[in-house]
Every structure is written in C-alpha cells, then in structure tokens.
N, C-alpha and C positions, 0 to 999 in steps of 0.2 A: 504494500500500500504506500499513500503519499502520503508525507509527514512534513513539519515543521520539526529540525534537528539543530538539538543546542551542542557543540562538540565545547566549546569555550565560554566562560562566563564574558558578559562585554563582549562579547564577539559577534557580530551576526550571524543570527542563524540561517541555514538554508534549507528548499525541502528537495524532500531524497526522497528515494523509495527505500521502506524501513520493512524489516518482516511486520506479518500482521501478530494480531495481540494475541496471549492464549485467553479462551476463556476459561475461570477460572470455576471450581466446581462447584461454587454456591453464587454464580455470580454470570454477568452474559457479557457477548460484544454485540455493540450497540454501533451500525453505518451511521456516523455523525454528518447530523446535516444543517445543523449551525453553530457556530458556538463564538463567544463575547471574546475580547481581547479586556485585558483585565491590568489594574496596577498592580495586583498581586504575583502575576505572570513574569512583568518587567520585573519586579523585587528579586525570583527566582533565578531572573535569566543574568540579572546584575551581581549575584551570589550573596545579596543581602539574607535571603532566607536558604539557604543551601541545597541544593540537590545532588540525584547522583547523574554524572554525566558519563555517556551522552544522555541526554533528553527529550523529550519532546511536551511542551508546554500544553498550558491549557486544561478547564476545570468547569467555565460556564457552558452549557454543553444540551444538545435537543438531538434526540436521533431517533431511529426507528432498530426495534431488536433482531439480527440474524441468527444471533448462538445463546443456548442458554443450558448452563452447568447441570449437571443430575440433578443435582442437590436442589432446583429451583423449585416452587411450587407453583407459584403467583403467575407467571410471565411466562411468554408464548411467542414466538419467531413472530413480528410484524408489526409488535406493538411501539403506541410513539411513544415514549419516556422524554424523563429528564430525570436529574436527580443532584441532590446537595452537593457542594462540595467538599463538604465534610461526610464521608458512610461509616456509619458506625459497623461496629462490627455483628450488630445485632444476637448478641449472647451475653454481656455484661449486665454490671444491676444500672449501670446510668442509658443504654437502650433503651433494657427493659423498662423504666421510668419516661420512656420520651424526650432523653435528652442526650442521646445520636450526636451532636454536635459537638460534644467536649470527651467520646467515648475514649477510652486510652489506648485503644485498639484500632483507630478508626484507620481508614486509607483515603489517600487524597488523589485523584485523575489531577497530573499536571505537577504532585508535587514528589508526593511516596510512589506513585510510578508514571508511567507515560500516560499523557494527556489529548488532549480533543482537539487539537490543531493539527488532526490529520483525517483521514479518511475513514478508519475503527478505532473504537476506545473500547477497553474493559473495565467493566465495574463490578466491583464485590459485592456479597450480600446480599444479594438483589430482592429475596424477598425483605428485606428492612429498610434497602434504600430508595427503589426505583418510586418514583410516581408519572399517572398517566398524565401526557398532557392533554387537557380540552380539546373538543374540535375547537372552537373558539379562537383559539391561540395558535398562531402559526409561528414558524419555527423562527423565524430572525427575531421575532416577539420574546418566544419562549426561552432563547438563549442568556433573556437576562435573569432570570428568575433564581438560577442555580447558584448566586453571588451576591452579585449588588442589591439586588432588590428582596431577597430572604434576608439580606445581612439586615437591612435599610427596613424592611417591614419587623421583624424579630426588637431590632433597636427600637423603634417607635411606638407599635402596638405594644409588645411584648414587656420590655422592660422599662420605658417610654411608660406605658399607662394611661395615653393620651386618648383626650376627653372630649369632645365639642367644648369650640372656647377658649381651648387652652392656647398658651404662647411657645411656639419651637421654633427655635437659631439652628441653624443645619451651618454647619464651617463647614467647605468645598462643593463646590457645584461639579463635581465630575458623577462618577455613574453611581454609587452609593448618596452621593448628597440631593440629585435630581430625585430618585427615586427616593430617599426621604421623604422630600419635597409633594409627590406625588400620593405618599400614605397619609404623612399627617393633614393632609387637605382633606384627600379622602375620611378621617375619620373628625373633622370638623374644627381643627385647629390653625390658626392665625399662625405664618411659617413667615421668617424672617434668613433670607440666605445670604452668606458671607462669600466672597473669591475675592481674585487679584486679576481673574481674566473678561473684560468685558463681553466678550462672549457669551462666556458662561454666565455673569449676571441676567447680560437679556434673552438667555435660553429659560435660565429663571423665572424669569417675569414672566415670559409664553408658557410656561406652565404652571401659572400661579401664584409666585411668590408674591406675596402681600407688602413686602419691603427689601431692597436689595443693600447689602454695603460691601463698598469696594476696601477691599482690604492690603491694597497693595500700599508698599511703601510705612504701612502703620504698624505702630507697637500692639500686642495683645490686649494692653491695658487699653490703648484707643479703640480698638474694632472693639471690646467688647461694651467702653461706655456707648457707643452709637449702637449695637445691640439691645441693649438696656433701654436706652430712649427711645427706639424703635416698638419694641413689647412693651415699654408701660410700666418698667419695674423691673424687667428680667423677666426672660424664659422659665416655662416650666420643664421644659425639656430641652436639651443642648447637646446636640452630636459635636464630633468633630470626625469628619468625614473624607478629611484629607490623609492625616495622618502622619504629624509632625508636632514638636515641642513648643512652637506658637500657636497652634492653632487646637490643642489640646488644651494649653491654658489661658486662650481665649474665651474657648467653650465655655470651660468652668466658672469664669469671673463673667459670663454671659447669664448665668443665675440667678432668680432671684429665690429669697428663703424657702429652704427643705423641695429646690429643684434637683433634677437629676442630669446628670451627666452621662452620656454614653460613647465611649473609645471604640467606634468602629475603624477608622484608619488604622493601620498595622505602626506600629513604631518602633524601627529595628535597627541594629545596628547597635552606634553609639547614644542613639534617642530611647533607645529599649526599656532604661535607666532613669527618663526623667521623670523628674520631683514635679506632678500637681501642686498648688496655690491651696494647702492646707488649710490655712487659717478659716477660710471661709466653708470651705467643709465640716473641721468642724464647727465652728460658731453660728452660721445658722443651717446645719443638719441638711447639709449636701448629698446626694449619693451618687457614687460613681459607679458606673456597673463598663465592665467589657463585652461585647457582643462576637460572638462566632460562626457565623452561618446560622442557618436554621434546618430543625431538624425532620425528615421526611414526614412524620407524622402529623406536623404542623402545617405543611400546606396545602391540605383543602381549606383551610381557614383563610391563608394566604388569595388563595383563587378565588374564595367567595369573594373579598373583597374586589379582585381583579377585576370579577364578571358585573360586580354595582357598578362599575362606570370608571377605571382607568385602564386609561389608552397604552398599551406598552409599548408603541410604535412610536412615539412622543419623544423616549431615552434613547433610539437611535439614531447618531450620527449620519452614516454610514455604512454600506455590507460591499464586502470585496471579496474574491476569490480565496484560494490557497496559497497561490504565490505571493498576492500581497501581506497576507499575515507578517511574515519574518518584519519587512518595513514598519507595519503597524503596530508591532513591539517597541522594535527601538524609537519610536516615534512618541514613547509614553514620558521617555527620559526627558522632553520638552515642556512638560507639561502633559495633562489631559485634554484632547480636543474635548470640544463640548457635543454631550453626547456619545452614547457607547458605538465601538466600532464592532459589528457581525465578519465574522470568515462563514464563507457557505462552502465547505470543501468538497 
C-alpha cells in the first residue's frame, strides 16, 4: 500500500509503498478514506512526543472495514467506522468504567504504531473501540471527530459542564479551538476566542464567536484582562487550545471565581514543566482538569449533538490527496492554517 513515511524526525516525509498492516486478532484493517492532519502528528514527526521510526503518521481517521480479527464480535467487512485516538485496551477496570481514554494499555494509530496517512490502518480492540459512523456524516466530515472535536466536545460538555449562559474563552482558533467554539454555542454559551492569526479570528466570527481578541504581540496578563472584559467578569470555562506556557496561563487568569480551566493543547518538551498562576486557583477555587481524547463509548452522545445542528464541514480548510499530506505536515511548523486540513488517500 501507499503511505506517508517518517525515516527522520524534521525531515520530510515521503510516500512509498509500505507492506500492508497485519490485522491484528481482536482488532481489523480499516481502507482509510479520510483522515485530519493534526498538530499532534507534527509534534511526533518533530520528535517532541517520540516515536518508533520509520513511521507513518496519522490518528484522525474515517474508513470502511476489509479485515476483521477472530477475536471480533461486533464488526463485519464493509462497515464505515471511525474510532478515538486513544483505544483502550478494553479489559482493564478504567475501560470497563468508560474511561478508554486514559487506559494504560491503550494503542495509538499514528503514534504506538503506524497511522492513517496511508491507504490501511489497523486498529485494536475493535469490539471496545470502533464506532459507526452516521449516514449523515460523510467522511472528510467525519475525519475530525476522532481528535479535535472529541478532545474539544469531552473538554466543554464533559469537564467544561457548560450551561446555557454561561461565558467560554477558547485560547487558539486552530482545529480543537474552532471546534470548541462550535460545542459550546451549541450547548448555549457566550464563546469568547483568542489567536494571533487574523485569519483565524474571522474564521471565528463565521462560526460564531460572540467576541474575538487578537493576541499577538500581548502578555498573558493583557489577553487575558480583555478576556475578562469581554465575558463580564471572566469565563466560566477557559481552554487553552493551543498549547503552550502563554497561552495556558492566559486561560487561567481568563477566570472568573470557582471557573474551570481545561489543558487541551499538549505541552511538551521543555513547556511539559510549566508552573500555572496558583495563587488564583487556589484563592478563588479554580479547577484545572487535562482533557485526553474521548472515549468510544461517549460518542453517540457526541453525534447526538452533531445531528441538532452542527455543520462539520465549517472546520474544514481544505482536502488534498496523498501526496500532498507529507507538505501538509511540515506546513503545521508555520502555524495552523485556519481550519483542518482532510488527506483523502
């Protein structure tokens, strides 16, 4: 098959023809027929989050099933999936509780093995992880679902808690921050979106945001008093959705009393380590939660929402071939264009 092949970190990758995947015996190979370009991809392919090389990237992922393990119960050659990017290993006690996402067992497409920027992917588990997708939802649609927009739905409804009403500062308008953007409207909250890209502000705006500020050039402490004055007091809910050491303790000082804070951006490296703006966590009764994907069992909940009325077509950019992929990796290191970029390989 054709692949997207990382031999070098920083390096560009190119695509080759790679053996196909084995399927594995509780688990299927799935012909991928779209999948997201992601910041989390570039992290791996940069060696910030480490892999084993060679590689082949990629994790947001919509396919239809050819092969399926003995071991499967559920799943049957033709069906269209998708599935987290987190699979649990579905035998654990945090599975079996519903929470797949943080299992210690789990496998990752893209990261723990080869990924969905090629023509087959394998996934494990498959009766724990896979979910169908909607006629509803077509595949350059449904490619966001398995990252930005589980991570981005999980953070807001989930640990978020949000209410009709309520105030949320989303930090970064790339594919987790839009999609934010897109839940908490949906679930009746006043969204307040922070970037440095004008772009991304007025992609913003065309999908809602009720206040934009430009945060280029400003201290944490200034984006987040024009956050503040924007909401009215401070957010009740505050991602930081980039995911970086300004824009993390932006979020936080974007608070008003016993708000929550949600760390969806990854922060790695030498930022791994940074120290959040205590004082006001504890003094007026902050809470900071981390958000990790979301876990199979939670998205028909996710879709319900989907099916009341948002557009998934809205968060894409752009859809480009196979070939272009490799480009559209190294093209993250620039920044996030606005809106997600689809490979249809």
């Amino acid at each position: 098959m054709r692949a997207v092949l990382v031999t070098r970190t920083g390096t560009r990758p190119e695509v080759t023809e790679v053996p196909d995947p084995v399927c594995p015996s509780d688990g299927v190979v799935v012909t991928v027929t779209a999948t997201g370009v992601c910041r989390s991809d570039w992290h791996a392919w940069m060696g910030h989050d480490p892999v084993e090389l060679p590689h082949v990237p990629g994790h947001e992922l919509v396919g239809t099933i050819r092969e399926v393990g003995p071991e499967v119960a559920r799943w049957q050659v033709g069906e269209r999936v998708t599935a987290p990017f987190v699979c649990g290993c579905g035998r654990c006690q945090w599975c079996a509780q519903g929470d797949g996402q943080v299992c210690p067992d789990q496998t990752q497409p893209g990261f723990t093995g080869w990924g969905s920027y090629a023509e087959q992917v394998a996934l494990h588990a498959a009766d724990h992880n896979l979910v169908a997708v909607p006629e509803g939802v077509g595949d350059v649609e449904a490619a966001a679902l398995g990252c930005r927009f589980a991570t981005a739905y999980r953070a807001v409804a989930q640990h978020g808690g949000v209410a009709p009403g309520d105030e949320v500062a989303v930090h970064g308008a790339g594919g987790v921050g839009l999609s934010a953007l897109l839940v908490a409207r949906a679930l009746g909250a006043r969204v307040t979106v922070v970037d440095v890209a004008p772009s991304a502000l007025e992609l913003a705006r065309t999908l809602g945001a009720d206040a934009v500020v430009d945060g280029s050039g400003r201290t944490p402490e200034e984006v987040a008093a024009e956050v503040v004055a924007a909401t009215g007091g401070g957010a009740h809910l505050s991602l930081d959705a980039y995911g970086s050491v300004p824009t993390a303790r932006a979020s936080v000082l974007s608070l008003r009393r016993r708000g929550r804070h949600v760390q969806a951006g990854l922060l790695l490296g030498d930022q791994a380590d940074a120290a959040l703006p205590m004082d006001p966590v504890v003094g007026w009764e902050l809470s900071v939660h981390g958000t990790h994907g979301l876990a199979a069992a939670d998205y028909p909940a996710m879709l319900d929402l989907v099916a009341d009325g948002i557009d998934l077509t809205a968060l894409v950019g752009r859809v480009v071939g196979l070939d272009e992929a490799p480009d559209a990796l190294v093209a993250l290191g620039a920044g996030a264009p606005a809106g997600i970029t689809v490979v249809r390989p």
